[in-house]
N, C-alpha and C positions, 0 to 999 in steps of 0.2 A: 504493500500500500504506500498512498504517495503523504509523506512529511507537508504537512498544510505548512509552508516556509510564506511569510511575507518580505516584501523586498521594500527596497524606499519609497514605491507607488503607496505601500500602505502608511508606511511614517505620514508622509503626505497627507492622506486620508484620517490618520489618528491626529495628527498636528492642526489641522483645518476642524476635526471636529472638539477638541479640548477647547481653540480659541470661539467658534459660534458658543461651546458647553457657558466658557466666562463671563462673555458679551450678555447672555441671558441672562447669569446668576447677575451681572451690574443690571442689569435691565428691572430684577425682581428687587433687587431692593430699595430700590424707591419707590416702586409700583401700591408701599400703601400707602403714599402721602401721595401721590397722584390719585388712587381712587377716590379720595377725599373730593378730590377740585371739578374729577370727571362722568360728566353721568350713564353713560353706560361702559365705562371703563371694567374688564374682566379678566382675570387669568384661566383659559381651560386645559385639564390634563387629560389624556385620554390612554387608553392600556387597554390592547385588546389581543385577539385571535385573527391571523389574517390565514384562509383556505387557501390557498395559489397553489393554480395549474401553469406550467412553465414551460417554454418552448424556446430550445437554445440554439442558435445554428454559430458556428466558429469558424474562422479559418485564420491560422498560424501562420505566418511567411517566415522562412529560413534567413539566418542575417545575409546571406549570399545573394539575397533578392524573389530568389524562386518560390513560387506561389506554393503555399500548403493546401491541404486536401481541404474540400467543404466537408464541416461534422456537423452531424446533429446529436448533440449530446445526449441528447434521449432516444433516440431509437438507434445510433450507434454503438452508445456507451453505457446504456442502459441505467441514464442518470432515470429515478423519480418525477413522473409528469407533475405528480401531485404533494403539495409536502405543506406544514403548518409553521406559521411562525409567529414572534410576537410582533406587534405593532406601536410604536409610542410615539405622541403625536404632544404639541402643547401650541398656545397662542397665548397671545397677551395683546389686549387692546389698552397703548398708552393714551391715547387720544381718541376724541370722539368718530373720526374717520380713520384712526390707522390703527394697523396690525403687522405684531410680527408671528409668524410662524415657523416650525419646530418638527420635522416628522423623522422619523428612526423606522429601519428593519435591518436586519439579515437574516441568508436565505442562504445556508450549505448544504452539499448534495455531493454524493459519492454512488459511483457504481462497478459493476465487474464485470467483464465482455469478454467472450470467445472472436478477434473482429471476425467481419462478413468479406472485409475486401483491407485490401494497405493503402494504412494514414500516413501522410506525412504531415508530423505535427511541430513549426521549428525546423530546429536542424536534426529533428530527430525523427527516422521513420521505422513503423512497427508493420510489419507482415503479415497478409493475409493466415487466418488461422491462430495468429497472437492472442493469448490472454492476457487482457492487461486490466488495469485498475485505473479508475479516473476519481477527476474532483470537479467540482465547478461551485466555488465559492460570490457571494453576494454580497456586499452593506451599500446602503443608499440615505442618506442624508440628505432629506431635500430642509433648505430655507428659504424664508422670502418674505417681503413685505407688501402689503396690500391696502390700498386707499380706496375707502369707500366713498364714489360720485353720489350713488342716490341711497336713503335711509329714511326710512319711516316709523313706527311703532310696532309695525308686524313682519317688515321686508325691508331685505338689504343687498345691494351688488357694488360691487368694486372690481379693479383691477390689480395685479399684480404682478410684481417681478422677483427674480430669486434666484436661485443654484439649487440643479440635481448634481448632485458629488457620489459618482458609483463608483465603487472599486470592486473590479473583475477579478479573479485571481483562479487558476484552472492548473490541471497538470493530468499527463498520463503517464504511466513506468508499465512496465513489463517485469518477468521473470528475472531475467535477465540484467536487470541493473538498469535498463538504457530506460531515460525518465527524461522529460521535458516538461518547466513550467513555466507558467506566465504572469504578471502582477500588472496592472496599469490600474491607474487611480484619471476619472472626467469630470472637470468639475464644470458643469456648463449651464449655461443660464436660460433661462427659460420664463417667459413672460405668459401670461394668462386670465381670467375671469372668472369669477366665481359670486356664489348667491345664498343668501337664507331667506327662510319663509315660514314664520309662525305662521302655520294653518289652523289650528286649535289649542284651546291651554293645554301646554306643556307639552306640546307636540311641536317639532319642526321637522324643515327639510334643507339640507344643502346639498350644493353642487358646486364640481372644480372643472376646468378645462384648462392642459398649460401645454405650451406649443415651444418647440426647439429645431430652426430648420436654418443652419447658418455652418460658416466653417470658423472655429476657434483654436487656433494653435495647429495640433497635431491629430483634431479630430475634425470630420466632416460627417455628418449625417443629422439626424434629427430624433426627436424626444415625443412621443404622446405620450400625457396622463389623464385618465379622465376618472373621479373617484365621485360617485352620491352617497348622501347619510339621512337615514331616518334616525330620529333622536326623541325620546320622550326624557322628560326634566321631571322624575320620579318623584325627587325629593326636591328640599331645597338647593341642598350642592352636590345631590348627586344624581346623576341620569345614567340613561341606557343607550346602546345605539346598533343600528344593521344596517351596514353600507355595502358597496361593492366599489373594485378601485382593478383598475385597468391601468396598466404601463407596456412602455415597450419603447427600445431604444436601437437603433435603427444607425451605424457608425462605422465606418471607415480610420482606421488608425494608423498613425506611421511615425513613433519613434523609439526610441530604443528599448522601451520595456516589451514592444508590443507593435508588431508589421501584419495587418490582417483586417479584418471586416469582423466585425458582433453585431449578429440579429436579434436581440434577449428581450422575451416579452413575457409577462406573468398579469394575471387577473384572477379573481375570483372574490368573493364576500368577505365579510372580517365583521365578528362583533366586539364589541367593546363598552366598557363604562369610561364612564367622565365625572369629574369633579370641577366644577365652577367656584369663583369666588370673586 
């Protein structure tokens, strides 16, 4: 089996999320002499279950230039279409129209293959008939902030802008020693729209749309997310919630951690509670 090894992509990834972890903890503590001044000013936490079905396509390029094999990690490599994870989400509205937002997961998978046909994965290729062992590791850090145009008593839409921060990290080995991984940390931006709608007391609904179709550094492709939430506000600070939340990231890569294409898309429901204050 392959050593889950993180490289400097993930420093990266751990370093960016320590400093937004900071930014927040300064943000929460003055957040209760702002609630004082502000009238729908609120902190929400959310913790839940998120179902995701997954569909990975990869391809590794050798540093020599030469194209690696298309894989589909799941019906290749016999990663898990389907697997559960956790979800942790937070906001904080400082001001009457703004928002900052907060969302966390990771998502690891491991599987074991007789191949069907030879991968060249890297500078590394494994032979038809090869038993090999793979990984395909996840974290995703989305933030961003959001300014609400229109607000009323029962309904609200705003726009937003932000960073999806994924870090990929995958590997296959063999019997035999010969192993090839790979680490790349994307931190790309992503602008979007989104909504809530007190329908009835203690009933709402929201919706998210955020869109990524640009070239930034060393990546080119684009970003869907599209995630709704039923929410009932049970109690005073605590509620319940059943969303469903769609991703998929769609990228062309080319530097040194990483020469290749990731097609990685996951959706399915997630429930969750939340606590308001």
């Amino acid at each position: 089996m392959i050593s889950r090894r993180k490289g400097r992509a993930n420093d990266v990834f751990q370093a960016t999320s320590v400093a937004v972890a900071i930014a927040v903890c300064c943000f929460l503590s003055v957040s209760a002499a702002l609630a004082q001044e502000l009238e729908r000013s609120r902190f929400n936490i959310r913790a839940g279950i998120y179902f995701a079905s997954a569909d990975t396509q990869i391809r590794l390029d050798a540093t020599d230039g030469s194209s690696g094999t298309d894989i589909d990690f799941e019906d290749d490599l016999d990663l898990d279409d389907d697997e559960t994870m956790m979800l942790l989400g937070a906001d904080w509205r400082f001001a009457q129209r703004h928002r900052l937002e907060l969302e966390y997961f990771r998502l690891d998978r491991g599987g074991l293959q007789t191949l069907r046909g030879t991968i060249d994965f890297g500078d590394e290729t494994f032979p038809f008939e090869t038993e090999v062992s793979s990984f395909f590791d996840t974290e995703i850090l989305r933030a961003g902030y959001t300014y609400s145009f229109f607000m009323d008593e029962t309904k609200e839409l705003a726009l937003g802008i932000g960073f999806h921060i994924t870090d990929l990290a995958m590997g296959i080995s063999d019997d035999e020693d010969s192993s090839e991984f790979s680490d790349v940390t994307a931190p790309l931006p992503v602008i979007g729209i989104e909504g809530g709608w007190e329908f009835a007391p203690k009933w709402s609904v929201y919706g998210r749309l955020q869109l990524f179709r640009l070239e930034v550094g060393d990546y080119d492709g684009s970003i869907d997310h599209l995630a709704v939430r039923l929410e009932h506000q049970t109690f005073r600070h605590i509620g319940f919630g059943l969303g469903y939340d769609y991703f998929e990231l769609d990228i062309d890569i080319d530097n040194s951690d990483w020469r290749g294409f990731a097609n990685y898309q996951f959706h399915g429901p997630t429930l969750y509670v939340k606590a308001v204050f």
